[in-house]
N, C-alpha and C positions, 0 to 999 in steps of 0.2 A: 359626436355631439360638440355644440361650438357653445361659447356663452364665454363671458368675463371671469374670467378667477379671479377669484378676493376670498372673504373672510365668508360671505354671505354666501355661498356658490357653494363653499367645503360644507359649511355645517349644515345646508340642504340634504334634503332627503338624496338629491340628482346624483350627489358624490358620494353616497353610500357604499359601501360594498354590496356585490352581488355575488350568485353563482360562475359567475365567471369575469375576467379582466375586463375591464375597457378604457378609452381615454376620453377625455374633453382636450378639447385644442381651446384654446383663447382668442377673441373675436377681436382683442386689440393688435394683439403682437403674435404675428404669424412666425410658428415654430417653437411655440412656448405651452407645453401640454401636459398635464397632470395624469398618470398611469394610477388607477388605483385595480387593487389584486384583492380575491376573493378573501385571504388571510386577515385583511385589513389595513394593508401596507398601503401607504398613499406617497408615490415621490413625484418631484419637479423633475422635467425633461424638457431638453433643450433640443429641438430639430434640424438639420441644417443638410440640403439635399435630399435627395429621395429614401435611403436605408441610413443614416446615419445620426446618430443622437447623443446627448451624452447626459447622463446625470446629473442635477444640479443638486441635491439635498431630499431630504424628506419631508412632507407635509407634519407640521408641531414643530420642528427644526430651526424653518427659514418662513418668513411670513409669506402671503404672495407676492407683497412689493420686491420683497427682497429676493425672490427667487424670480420676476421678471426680469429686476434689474441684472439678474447673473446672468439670464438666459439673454441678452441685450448686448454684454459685454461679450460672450461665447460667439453670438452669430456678428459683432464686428470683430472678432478676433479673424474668424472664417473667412470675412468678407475681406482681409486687408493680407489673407495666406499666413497667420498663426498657427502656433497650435491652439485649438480651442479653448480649454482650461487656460491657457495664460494671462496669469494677473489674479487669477481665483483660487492658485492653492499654495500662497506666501512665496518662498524662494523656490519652489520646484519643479514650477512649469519650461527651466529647461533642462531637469534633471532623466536622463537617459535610465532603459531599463539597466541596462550594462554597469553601469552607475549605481544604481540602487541595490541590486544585487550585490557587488564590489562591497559598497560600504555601512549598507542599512542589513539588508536580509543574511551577508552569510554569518556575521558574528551572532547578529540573533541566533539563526540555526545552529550554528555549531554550539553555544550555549544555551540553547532550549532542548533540540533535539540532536544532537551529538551521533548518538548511532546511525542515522541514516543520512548524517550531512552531505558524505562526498557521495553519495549516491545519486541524492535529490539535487547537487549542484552541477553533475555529472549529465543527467538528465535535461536540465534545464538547459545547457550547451545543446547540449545534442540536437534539443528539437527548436530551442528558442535563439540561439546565436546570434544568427542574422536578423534577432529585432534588437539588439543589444545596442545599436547606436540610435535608435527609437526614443523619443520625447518620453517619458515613462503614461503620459497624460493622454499621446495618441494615441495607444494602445486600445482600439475601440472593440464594441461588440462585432460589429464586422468584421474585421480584423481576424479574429479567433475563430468567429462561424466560417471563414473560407479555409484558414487552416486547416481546421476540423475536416470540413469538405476536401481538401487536398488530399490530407493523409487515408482517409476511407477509401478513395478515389483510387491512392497505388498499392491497395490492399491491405494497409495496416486494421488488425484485427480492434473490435470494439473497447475490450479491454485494455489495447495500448493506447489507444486514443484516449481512454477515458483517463487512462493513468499520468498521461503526460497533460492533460487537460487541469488536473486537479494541480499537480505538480507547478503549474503558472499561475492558477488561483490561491495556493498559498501565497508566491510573493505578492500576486495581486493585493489580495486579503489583507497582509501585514501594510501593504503602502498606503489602502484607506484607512487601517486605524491609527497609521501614522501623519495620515489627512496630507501627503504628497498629490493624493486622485482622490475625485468624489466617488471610482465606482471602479465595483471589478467586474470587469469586462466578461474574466472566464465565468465567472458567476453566474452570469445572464446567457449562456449559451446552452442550446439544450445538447447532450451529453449523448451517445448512441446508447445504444439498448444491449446489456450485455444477459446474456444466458447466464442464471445464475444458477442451475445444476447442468455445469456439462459432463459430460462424460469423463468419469473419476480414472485415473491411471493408476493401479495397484497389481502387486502380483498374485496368480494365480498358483494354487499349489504346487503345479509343476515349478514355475518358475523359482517360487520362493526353496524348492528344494535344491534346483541348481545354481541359485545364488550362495545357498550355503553349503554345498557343496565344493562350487569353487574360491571358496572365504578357506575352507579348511584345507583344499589343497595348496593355495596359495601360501598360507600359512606352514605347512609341511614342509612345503620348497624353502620356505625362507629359515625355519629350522635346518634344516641339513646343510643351506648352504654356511648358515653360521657355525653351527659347528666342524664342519669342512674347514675353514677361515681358522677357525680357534685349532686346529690340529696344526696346520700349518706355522700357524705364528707360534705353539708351542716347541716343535720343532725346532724353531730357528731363535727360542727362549725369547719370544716376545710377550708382554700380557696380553690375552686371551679378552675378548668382547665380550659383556654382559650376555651370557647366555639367555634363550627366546624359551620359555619354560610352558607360556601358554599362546600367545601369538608371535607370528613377523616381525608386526609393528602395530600404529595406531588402527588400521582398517577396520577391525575385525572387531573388535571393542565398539567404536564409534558407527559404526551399521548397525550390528544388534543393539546395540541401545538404541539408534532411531528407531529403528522396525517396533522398537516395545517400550517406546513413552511419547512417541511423536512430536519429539522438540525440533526444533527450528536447524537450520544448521548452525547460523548465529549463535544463538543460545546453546548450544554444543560446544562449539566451540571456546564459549564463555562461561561453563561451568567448573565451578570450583569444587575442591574437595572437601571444603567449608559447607557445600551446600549438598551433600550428599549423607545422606542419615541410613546409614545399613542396618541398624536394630531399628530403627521406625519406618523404615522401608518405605524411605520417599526420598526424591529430590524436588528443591526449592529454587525455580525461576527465578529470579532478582527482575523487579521492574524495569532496572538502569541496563539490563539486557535484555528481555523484551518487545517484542513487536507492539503490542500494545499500551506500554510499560506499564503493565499491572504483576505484581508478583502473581504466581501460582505456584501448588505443589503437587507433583506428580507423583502416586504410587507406586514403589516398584514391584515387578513380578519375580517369580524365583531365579528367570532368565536372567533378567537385568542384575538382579543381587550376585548373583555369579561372574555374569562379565565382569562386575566392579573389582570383585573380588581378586578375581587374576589380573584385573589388568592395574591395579592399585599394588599388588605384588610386584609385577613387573617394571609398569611405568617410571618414567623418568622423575625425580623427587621435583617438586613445583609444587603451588598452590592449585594451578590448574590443572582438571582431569586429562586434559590431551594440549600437553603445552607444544603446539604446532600455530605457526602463520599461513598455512595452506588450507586450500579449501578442496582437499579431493580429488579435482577434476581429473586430472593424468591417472590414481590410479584406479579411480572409480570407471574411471571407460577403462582402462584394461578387463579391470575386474567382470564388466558387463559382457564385454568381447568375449572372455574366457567361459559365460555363465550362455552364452548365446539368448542375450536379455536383450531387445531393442527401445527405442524410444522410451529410455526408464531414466528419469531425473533426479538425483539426489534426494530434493524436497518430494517428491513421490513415496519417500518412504515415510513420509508424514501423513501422506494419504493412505496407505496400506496400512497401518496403525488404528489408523480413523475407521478403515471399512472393513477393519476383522470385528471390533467393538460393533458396529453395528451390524453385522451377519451376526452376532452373538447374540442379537437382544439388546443392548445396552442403551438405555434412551439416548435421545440427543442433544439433551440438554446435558447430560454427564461427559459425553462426547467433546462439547461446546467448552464445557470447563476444561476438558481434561489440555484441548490444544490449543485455549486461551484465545478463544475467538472472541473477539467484541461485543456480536448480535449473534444469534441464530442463522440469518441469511446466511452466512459463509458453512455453516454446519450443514445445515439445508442438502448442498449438492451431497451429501452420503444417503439421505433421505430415499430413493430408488432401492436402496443394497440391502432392504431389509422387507425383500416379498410377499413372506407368511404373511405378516401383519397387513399388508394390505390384503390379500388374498381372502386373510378373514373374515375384511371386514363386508368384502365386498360378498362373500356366502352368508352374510348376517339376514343380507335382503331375502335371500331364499326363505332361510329358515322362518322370517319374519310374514313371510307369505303364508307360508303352509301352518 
């Protein structure tokens, strides 16, 4: 649709919202076009080229005049080899994404969200690097949509894409409310389609038996060997090592507690002995540790009260329950090697936690709280592991026949 944008044009019936998007172009100034969305969102857009545009404001925002005249300055910005936004978002139009990152987004991040800063900034190299000396303003919807398309292309799975996707729409996101850019680009990109019940990895009885079976011979080994150790340095009248009364070391503690409250590694790792309650037979997530930062409290079972128990006997004196800066890896692959367990990931045993509670019955919404999920959707993929109940419902119809 072509017609004049003004004042009179928007509050027409013509610029209504509908069941679906559409645009009007303007019949004065070619490349100057109003996008209104089913939702009711009406913004100014600026055209220039065949796929290329760029946000000028919102309709309520910026009157027509004023969002002609930006769309005016944008297309001779283009026409004279600018960057487009230059001159429309105060000192920033030659402010670089590399730039912005550096000196706007990481201290925000590191003082907003702390726990996953070197992660998210870790990532943002990784995949956005070489747009780091990028105008922050050129950053277009194109831009992103061929990326997107790039990575699909040499296989990278939906879920990475989608992850690293969000990952530039945060900085995105902070640099419009910081009015650097009219518009986030990753925003406007449509997102691949991830499978959100795939196929859960948890162990089977077999397995779960010869995991802890080689947890307790490992632990055997590492008893005798200390004691071995402590004979010897007696021997030769040295002091003797804190003797291993119930485990090795931390392994065997920090497994069967994941296996039976299905915390995070993180938050494993960041639990304190403050937050452990053995006559109220719960532990207490701290938000400031959290995936989600919401506190929760997990009940424990007699399993768990037991681990705690020996290994708070044992353990080294600190605040925290496993005062280690490792994360496993070296001896959890041995450990697996030993157990002949393949493709089994650490955070897996937050899923086998998850799908013994629901082979049990246990709703999933209890589920949902129990491993501090946000929404349902992520709970969702254990939804399959509980049979009967479908099974049931689906001989309702018979009986409902007959």
């Amino acid at each position: 649709m072509r017609a004049i944008i003004g004042a009179k044009l928007l509050a027409s019936k013509a610029a209504q919202p509908t069941d679906k998007p559409f645009e009007i172009w303007d019949s004065r100034l070619s490349g100057f076009v109003v996008r209104v969305q089913p939702s009711g969102a009406r913004s100014y857009y600026a055209q220039f080229g065949r796929h290329r545009r760029v946000a000028l404001g919102k309709v309520g925002e910026l009157t027509p005049d004023e969002a002609r005249e930006r769309c005016q300055q944008v297309l001779g910005n283009v026409a004279h080899g600018r960057t487009p936004l230059e001159g429309l978002t105060g000192d920033s139009n030659d402010l670089t994404l590399g730039e912005f990152v550096a000196d706007d987004y990481t201290p925000w991040l590191r003082t907003h969200r702390p726990k996953g800063a070197d992660d998210t900034l870790a990532k943002l190299k990784r995949s956005f690097g070489d747009w780091y000396g990028r105008p922050l303003s050129g950053i277009s919807i194109e831009d992103v949509d061929r990326w997107r398309t790039r990575r699909i292309g040499a296989g990278a799975s939906a879920a990475t894409v989608t992850r690293y996707m969000m990952t530039l729409s945060g900085v995105l996101a902070r640099a419009v409310k910081l009015r650097k850019i009219a518009e986030n680009a990753a925003r406007q990109v449509e997102r691949p389609t991830i499978d959100r019940t795939p196929k859960v990895r948890y162990l089977d009885s077999a397995e779960e038996k010869r995991l802890r079976t080689a947890l307790s011979e490992r632990d055997k080994g590492m008893r005798m060997a200390r004691e071995s150790a402590n004979k010897w340095r007696t021997a030769r009248k040295e002091e003797p090592l804190p003797p291993l009364p119930h485990y090795g070391d931390h392994l065997t503690p920090a497994v069967l507690l994941s296996m039976n409250t299905g915390m995070r590694r993180g938050e494993l790792l960041a639990l304190r002995w403050a937050n452990v309650d053995i006559k109220g037979k719960q532990i207490t997530i701290e938000g400031s540790t959290a995936k989600t930062h919401q506190t929760r409290h997990i009940p424990l079972n007699d399993e768990a009260i037991d681990v705690l128990l020996q290994w708070k006997e044992q353990a080294p004196e600190g605040e925290r329950v496993f005062p280690i800066d490792t994360s496993f890896k070296t001896a959890w692959g041995a450990l697996l090697e030993r157990a002949g367990i393949a493709k089994f990931r650490w955070h897996d045993l937050r899923h086998h936690f998850a799908s013994r509670l629901v082979q049990a019955g246990v709703p999933l919404n209890t589920v949902r709280e129990l491993l501090g999920h946000g929404s349902m959707a992520m709970t969702l993929r254990y939804a399959h592991l509980a049979p009967d109940q479908k099974h049931e419902a689906v001989a309702m119809l018979g009986r409902v026949r007959s």
